[in-house]
BALOBA-1460 file (C-alpha; in Angstrom, 3 decimals):
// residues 64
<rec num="1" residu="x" x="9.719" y="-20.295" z="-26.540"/>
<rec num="2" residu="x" x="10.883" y="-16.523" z="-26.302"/>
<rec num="3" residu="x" x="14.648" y="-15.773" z="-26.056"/>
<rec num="4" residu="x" x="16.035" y="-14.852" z="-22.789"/>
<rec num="5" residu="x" x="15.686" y="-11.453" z="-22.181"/>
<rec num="6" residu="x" x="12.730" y="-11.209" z="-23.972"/>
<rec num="7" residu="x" x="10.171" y="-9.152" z="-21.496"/>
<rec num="8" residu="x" x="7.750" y="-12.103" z="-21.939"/>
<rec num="9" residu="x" x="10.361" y="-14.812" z="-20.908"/>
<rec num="10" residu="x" x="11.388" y="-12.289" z="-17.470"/>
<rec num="11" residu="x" x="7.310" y="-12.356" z="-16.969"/>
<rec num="12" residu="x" x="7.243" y="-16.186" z="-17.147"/>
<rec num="13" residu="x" x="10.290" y="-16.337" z="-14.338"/>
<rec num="14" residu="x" x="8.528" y="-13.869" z="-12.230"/>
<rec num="15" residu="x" x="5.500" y="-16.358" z="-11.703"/>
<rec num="16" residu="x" x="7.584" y="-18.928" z="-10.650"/>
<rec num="17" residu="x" x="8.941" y="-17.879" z="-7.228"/>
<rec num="18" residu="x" x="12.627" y="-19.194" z="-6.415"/>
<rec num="19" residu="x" x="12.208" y="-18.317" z="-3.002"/>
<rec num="20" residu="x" x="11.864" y="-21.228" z="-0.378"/>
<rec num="21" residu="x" x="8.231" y="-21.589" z="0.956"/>
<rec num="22" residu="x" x="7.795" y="-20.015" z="4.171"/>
<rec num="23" residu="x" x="7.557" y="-16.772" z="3.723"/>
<rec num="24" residu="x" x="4.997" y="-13.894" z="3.825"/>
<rec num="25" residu="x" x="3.511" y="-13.073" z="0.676"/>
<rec num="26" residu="x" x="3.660" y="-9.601" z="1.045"/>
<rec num="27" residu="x" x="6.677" y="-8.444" z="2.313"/>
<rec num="28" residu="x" x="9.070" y="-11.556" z="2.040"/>
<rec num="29" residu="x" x="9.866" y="-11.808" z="5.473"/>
<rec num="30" residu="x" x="10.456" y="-15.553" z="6.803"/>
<rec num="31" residu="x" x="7.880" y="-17.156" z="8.988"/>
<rec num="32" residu="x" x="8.327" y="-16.879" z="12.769"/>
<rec num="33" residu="x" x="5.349" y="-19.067" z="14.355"/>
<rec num="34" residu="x" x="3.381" y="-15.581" z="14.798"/>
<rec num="35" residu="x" x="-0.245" y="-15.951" z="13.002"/>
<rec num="36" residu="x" x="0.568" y="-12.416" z="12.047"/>
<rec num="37" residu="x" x="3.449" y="-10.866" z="9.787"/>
<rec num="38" residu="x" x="5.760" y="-9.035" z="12.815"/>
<rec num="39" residu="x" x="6.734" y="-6.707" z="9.782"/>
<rec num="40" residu="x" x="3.458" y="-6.237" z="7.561"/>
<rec num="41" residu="x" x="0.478" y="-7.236" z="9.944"/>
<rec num="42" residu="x" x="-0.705" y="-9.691" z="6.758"/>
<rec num="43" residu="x" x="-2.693" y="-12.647" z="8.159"/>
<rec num="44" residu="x" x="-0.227" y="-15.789" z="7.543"/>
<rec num="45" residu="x" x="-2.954" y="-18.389" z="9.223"/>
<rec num="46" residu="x" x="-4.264" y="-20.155" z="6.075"/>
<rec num="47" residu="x" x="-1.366" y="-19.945" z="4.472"/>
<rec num="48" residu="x" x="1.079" y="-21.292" z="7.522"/>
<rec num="49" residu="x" x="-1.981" y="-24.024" z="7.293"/>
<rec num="50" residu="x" x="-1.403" y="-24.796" z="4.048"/>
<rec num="51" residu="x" x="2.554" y="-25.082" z="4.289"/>
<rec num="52" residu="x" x="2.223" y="-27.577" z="7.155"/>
<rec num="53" residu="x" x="-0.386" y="-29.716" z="5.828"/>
<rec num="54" residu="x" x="1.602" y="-30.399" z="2.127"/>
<rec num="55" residu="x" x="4.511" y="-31.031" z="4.201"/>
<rec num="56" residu="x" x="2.453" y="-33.958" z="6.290"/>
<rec num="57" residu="x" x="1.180" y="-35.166" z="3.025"/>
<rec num="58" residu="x" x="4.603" y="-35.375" z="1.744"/>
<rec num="59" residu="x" x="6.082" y="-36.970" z="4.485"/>
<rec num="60" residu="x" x="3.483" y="-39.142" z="4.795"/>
<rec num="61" residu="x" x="3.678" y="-40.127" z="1.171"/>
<rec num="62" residu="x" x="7.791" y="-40.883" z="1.442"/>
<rec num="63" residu="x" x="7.438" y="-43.080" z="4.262"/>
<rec num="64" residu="x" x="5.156" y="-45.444" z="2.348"/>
């Protein structure tokens, strides 16, 4: 395991997002029920999809 501050250890925490997810890829602007970033124009459909369905599997699995 690299020391902290090592270059490879700051490229290990940079694939690991801390940010909540939610947001667009591209520009990090939080989700606003728009299909559409209002700030980048990236398309957030599959993605939005994809947020919503692990939540219902998640929910789905706590209530067991």
């Amino acid at each position: 395991m690299p020391p902290d501050g090592c270059p490879e250890s700051e490229k290990a925490a940079r694939r690991i997002p801390d940010e909540p997810a939610g947001r667009c890829p591209v520009c990090r602007t939080a989700f606003r029920r728009q299909r559409i970033c209002p700030r980048c124009g990236a398309d957030l459909y599959r993605l939005m999809w994809l947020a919503i369905r692990s939540w219902q599997r998640r929910t789905m699995n706590s209530s067991r």
